[in-house]
N, C-alpha and C positions, 0 to 999 in steps of 0.2 A: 157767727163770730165775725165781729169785725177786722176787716186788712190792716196790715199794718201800713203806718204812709208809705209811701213811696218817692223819691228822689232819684231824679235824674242829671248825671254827667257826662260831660264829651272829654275826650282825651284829643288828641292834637291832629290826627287824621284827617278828619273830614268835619270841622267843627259849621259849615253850611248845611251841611243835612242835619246834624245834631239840632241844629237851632230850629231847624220846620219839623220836625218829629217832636221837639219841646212845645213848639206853639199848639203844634197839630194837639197834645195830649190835652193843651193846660194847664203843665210844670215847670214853674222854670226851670233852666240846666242849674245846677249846684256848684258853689266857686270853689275850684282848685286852684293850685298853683304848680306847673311843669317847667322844670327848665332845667339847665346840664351843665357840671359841672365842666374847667377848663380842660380837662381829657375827656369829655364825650361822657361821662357818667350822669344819667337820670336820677332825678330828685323831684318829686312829688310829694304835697302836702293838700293834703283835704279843709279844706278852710272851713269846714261846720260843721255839725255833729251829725252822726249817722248812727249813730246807740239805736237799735231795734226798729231801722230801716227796712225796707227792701228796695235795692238801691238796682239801679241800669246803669249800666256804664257803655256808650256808643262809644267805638272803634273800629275802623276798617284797618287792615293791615297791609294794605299797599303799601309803595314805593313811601319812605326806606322800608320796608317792609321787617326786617331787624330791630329798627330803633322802634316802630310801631307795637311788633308784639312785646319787646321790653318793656316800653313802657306801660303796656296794658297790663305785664303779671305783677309791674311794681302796684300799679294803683290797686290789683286786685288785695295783695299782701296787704296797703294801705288802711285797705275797705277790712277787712279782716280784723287785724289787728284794730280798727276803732269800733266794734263788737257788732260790725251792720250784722242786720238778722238773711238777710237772703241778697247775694251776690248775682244780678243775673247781666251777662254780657249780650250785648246786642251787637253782631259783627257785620256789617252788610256785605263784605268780602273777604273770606279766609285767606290768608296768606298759607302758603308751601300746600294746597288743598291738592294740586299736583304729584305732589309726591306721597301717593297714596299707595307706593307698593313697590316691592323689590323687582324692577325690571330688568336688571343684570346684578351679577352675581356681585357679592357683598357692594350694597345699593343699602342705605339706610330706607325707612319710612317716616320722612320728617311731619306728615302729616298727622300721625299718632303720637310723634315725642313731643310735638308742641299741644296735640290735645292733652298729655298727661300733664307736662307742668302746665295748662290753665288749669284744670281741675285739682294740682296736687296745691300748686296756688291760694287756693278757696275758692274759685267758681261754683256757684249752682244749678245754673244753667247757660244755657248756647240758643241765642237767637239768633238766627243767621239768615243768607239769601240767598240759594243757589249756587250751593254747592255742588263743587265741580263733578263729585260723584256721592249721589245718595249716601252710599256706604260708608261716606264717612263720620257719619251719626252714630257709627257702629263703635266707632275710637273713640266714645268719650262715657264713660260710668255715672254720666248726671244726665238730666234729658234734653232733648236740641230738639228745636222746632226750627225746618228750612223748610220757608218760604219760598215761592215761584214769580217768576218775573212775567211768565208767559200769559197769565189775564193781565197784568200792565199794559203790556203790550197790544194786546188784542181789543181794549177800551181801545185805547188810542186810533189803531186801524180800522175798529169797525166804524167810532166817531167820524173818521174819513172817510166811511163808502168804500175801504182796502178791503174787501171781503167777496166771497162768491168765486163762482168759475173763471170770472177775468184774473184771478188772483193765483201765482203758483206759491205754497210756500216751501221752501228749498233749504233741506239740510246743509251746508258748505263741505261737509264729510262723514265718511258710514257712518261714524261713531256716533253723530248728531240727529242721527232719526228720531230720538224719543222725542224733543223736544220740539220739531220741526213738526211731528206727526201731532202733539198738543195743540200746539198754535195751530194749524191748519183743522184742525177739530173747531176750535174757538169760530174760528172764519169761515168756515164751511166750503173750504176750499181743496184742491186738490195737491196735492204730495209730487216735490221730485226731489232728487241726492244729487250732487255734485259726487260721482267716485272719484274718490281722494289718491289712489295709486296711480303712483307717478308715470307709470305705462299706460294710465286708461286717461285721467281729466276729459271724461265726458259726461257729460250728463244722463242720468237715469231720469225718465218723462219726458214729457211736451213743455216747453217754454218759448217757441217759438210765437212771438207776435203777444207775449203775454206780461203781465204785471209781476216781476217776480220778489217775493220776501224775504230772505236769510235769517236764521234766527241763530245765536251763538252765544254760550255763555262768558266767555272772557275774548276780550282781543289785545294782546299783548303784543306781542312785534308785526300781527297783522296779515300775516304771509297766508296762513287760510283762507279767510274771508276775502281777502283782495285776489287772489288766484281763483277763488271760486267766481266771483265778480266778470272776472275777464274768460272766464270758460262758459259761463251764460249770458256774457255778451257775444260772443263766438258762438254761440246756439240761438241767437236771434230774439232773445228775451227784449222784450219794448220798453221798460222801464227795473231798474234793481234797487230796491231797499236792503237795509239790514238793520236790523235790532240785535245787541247785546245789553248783557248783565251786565257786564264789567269794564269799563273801557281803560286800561292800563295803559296803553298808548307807550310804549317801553321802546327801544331803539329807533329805528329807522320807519316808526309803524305810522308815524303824522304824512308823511313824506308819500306812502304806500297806498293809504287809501285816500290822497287826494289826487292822487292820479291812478283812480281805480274807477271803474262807470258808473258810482253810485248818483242815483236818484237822492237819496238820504241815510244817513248814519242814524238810529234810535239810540239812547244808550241812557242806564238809569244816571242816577247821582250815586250810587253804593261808594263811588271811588272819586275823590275828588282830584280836578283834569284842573291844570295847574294856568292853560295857556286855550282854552277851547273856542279864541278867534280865530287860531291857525289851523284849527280842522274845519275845512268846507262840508256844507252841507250838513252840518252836523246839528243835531235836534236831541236836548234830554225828556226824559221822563222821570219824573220825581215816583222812590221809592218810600220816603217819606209816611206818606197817610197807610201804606201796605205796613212799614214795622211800626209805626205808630199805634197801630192798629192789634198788631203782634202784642205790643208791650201792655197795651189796657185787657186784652184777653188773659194773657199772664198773671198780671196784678189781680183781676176778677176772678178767677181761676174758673174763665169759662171755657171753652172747648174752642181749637185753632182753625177746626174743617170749615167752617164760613169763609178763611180767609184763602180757600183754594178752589173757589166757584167764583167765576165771570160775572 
């Protein structure tokens, strides 16, 4: 049985990655038109037929993060309402992914109310990027494929000669083991922690005289990753990278890691960085050809585990 076509749209987030995931396919993006009423009300119009589509629709939900998921469930409603046959959202960064749980007593879980209205929406699926915690694949009754950052990143490094025993790579806090212990697999390199409790900031391992990696999914005000920096500078580490998913770059966080001892900042395109001549040392990596790649699997309705091997 043959696919039905497929059309692709960007919404207003990050319409630069949208366009190299368009090329990368072979489709062009589909014209919309987004724009807001004099009090801030979203108005969206699909400017060409989507009758018995299956339509992608790119959005990251970063900064405004609010106006970003609005406007993604209007266009979803849009897509609906003009009878698309399959809805599938390609998100390269979940907004409120965070609040994944009630941490103190009456604590909403905004990360499950915003997956129900995509899905109550018309959503059919969830392509995403490194999700701040697996589990939250679990909040959604249609099916989500998250994808990894951590073989991006490790092309990159091994294409550098970043790899082997000269190389530590270093969680910036407990919680970050898993990911830290991935990449370090990828490298073949050896594992330290930064302990993250505010009575200990020492380091777990040897980085003494060595090359070391950071690897982190989101950097928003930066206060982790830069305090980890300066406690394996303080442990005699020779050189410090870091790679993140997500660079939000949200308060005072520009400011933070440029007077932090980084080597180099890694950090994909998922989030588009408004001003990124004012972050030194900073170097992207396009996520691009990884959901590109997402999205033709989907359409084909081949299987995604290729796209989580090196």
């Amino acid at each position: 049985m043959q696919n039905a076509p497929m059309k692709i749209f960007s919404l207003t987030a990050n319409l630069p990655l949208a366009e190299k995931i368009s090329e990368y396919i072979g489709v062009p993006l589909g014209k919309i038109s987004s724009n807001t009423f004099s009090d801030g009300e979203i108005r969206i119009n699909v400017e060409e037929s989507v009758r018995g589509t299956e339509v992608y629709v790119i959005q990251s939900t970063n900064n405004s993060v609010n106006d970003h998921w609005m406007e993604l469930l209007i266009m979803v409603d849009a897509l609906k309402r003009a009878s698309a046959k399959s809805i599938n959202i390609v998100m390269p960064y979940y907004g409120y992914a965070r609040q994944d749980r009630t941490a103190k007593p009456r604590e909403p879980i905004t990360a499950k109310l915003v997956a129900n209205m995509l899905v109550k929406a018309g959503a059919d699926r969830l392509l995403t990027l490194d999700l701040h915690t697996v589990q939250l694949q679990g909040f959604f009754d249609v099916p989500v494929d998250n994808l990894f950052t951590e073989p991006l990143f490790a092309h990159d490094y091994l294409a550098r000669g970043l790899c082997g025993d000269k190389v530590v790579v270093v969680a910036p806090k407990n919680s970050g083991v898993k990911k830290a212990r991935t990449l370090a697999g990828y490298l073949d390199s050896p594992l330290a922690i930064v302990d993250d409790r505010k009575e200990a900031e020492q380091v777990i391992g040897d980085v003494a005289g060595k090359t070391c990696i950071m690897i982190d999914d989101i950097l928003s005000l930066g206060h982790t990753l830069t305090k980890a920096a300066h406690v394996l500078d303080r442990a005699g580490a020779k050189e410090i990278y870091a790679c993140v998913s997500h660079g939000l770059f949200a308060g005072n966080a520009i400011t933070l890691v440029n007077e932090a001892p980084f080597k180099e900042l890694l950090i994909t395109d998922s989030v588009y960085v408004e001003h990124p001549e004012l972050i030194e040392r900073l170097k992207f990596c396009t996520c691009s050809e990884l959901m590109g790649e997402g999205i033709k699997q989907i359409h084909e309705k081949l299987p995604m585990s290729p796209l989580f091997i090196i």
